[in-house]
N, C-alpha and C positions, 0 to 999 in steps of 0.2 A: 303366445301364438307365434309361430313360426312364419317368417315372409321369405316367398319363396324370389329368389333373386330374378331380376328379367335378364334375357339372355342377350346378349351386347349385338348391338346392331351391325349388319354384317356392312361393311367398307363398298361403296359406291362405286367403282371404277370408270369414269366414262372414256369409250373408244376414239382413239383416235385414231384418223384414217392419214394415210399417205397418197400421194400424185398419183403413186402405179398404181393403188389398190383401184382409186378412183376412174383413173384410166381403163381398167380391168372390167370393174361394172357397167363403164358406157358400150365397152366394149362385148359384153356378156346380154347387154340389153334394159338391166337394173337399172342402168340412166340413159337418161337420153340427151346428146347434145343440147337442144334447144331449153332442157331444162335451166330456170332462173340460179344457177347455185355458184358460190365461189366456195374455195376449202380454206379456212381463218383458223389456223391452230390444229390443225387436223379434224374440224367438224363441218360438214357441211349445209352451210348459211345460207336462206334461203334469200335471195335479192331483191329485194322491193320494184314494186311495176313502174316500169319509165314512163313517166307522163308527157306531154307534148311539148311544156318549158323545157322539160332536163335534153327532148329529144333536138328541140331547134337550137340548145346551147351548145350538145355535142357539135351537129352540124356545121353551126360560125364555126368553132374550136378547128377542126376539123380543114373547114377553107381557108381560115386564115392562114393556120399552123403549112399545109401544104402552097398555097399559094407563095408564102413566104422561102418556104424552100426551095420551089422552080424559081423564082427570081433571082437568089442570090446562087444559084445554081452551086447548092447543097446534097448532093450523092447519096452520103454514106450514114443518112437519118432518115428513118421511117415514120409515120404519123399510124400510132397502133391503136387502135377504137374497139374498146368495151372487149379486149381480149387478156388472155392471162398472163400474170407477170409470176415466175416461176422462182420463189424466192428459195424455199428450200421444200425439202420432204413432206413436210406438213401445211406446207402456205401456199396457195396458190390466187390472189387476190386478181379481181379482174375490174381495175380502174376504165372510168371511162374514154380516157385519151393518155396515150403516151408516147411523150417523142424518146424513138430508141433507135440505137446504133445496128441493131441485130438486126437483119431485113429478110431474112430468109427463118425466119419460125417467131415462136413468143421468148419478147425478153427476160433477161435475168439481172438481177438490181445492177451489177457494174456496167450494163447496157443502157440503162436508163439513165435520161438527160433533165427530163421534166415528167413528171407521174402529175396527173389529174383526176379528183373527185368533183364530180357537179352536185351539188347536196340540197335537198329539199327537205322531204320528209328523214333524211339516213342523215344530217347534220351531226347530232350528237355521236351517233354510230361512227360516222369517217372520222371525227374528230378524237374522239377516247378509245378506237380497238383499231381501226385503219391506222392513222395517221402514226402511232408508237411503231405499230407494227414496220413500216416503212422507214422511219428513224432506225428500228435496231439492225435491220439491213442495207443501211448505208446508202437508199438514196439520196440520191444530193440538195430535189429540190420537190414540195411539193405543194399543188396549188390548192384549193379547196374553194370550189365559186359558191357561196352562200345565196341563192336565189331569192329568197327573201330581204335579205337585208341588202340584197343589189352590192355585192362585195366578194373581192374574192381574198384571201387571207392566201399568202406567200409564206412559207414555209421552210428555210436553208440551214446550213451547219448543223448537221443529224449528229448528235453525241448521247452515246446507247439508244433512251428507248422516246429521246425529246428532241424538238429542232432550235438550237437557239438564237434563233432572229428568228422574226415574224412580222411582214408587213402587213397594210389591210388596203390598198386600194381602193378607193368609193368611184362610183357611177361616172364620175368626170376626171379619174386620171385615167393614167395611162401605167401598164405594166410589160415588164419584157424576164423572159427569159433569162438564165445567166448563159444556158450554151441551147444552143449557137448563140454566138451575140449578135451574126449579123443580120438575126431576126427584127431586132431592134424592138420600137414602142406600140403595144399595140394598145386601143382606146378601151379601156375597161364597156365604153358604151356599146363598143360591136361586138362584146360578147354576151355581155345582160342586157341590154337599156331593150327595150318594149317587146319583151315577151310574150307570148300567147299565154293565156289563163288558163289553168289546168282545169278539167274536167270536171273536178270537184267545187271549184270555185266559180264556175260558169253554172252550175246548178244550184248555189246558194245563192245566186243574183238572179 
């Protein structure tokens, strides 16, 4: 008896999109700004919803980071919040805070001084597809606040697609910046320490 051969499975190609294209369809109506999405590789990722921890951790982030710059009356550094960092064609990742030298649009990684992820449920995520991704484009420093474990893990010396130093900071030091320096020490506790309870865990108590 004769077997009749299967016929070879035709090759998967998945699209990938670029900035313009993406620009194009908000622009055409396909997307809409407010939609949750960053472009990681040329796909577009849907973002996981900001709970009231990640939203009160932006905000410290946010006053600290600015207050510290009118003091030491600091110019030519912006504080960029949950907007996109334009890395190339295909990547368009939108960390939660970034201090950038570019004051007039969104940065591009030789703008970037300090990139920040506030991570809860997207831990594993920022840590295995964010964080290389930001290595192989040569940001210099980045932080990752670990909301659970009340930690934030420091991040420096990007070499390809890894950073090699990594500190961890717990709940009663203190962490600073490498630039500006004259940011100086800020208390790990004024950016974690008593958090408000996300939505989901004020329901299971």
């Amino acid at each position: 008896m004769t077997e009749l051969a299967s016929p070879p499975a035709p090759e998967v190609r998945p699209r990938r999109f670029t900035s313009d294209e993406v620009q194009a369809m908000l622009e055409a109506g396909i997307l809409h700004e407010d939609d949750p999405l960053e472009l990681i590789d040329g796909q577009l990722v849907v973002m996981s919803p900001i709970n009231d921890p990640h939203i009160v951790c932006i905000n410290r982030l946010n006053t600290l980071f600015s207050r510290c710059l009118v003091e030491h009356n600091i110019d030519d550094v912006v504080v960029s919040v949950q907007n996109p960092v334009r890395i190339d064609a295909h990547n368009e990742p939108e960390p939660d805070v970034v201090l950038s030298t570019n004051l007039e649009g969104a940065p591009r990684p030789d703008n970037v001084l300090l990139l920040i992820e506030v991570s809860d449920t997207t831990l594993a995520y920022d840590r295995d597809v964010k964080r290389p991704l930001y290595a192989r484009a040569g940001i210099p420093e980045v932080w990752i606040l670990d909301l659970e474990a009340e930690q934030i893990e420091v991040h420096r010396a990007p070499d390809d697609d890894v950073y090699r130093t990594r500190h961890l900071p717990g709940l009663d030091d203190t962490v600073a910046p490498e630039r500006p320096t004259s940011i100086g020490d800020l208390p790990v506790r004024d950016i974690l320490g008593d958090l408000p309870e996300s939505e989901s865990d004020a329901m299971e108590t």
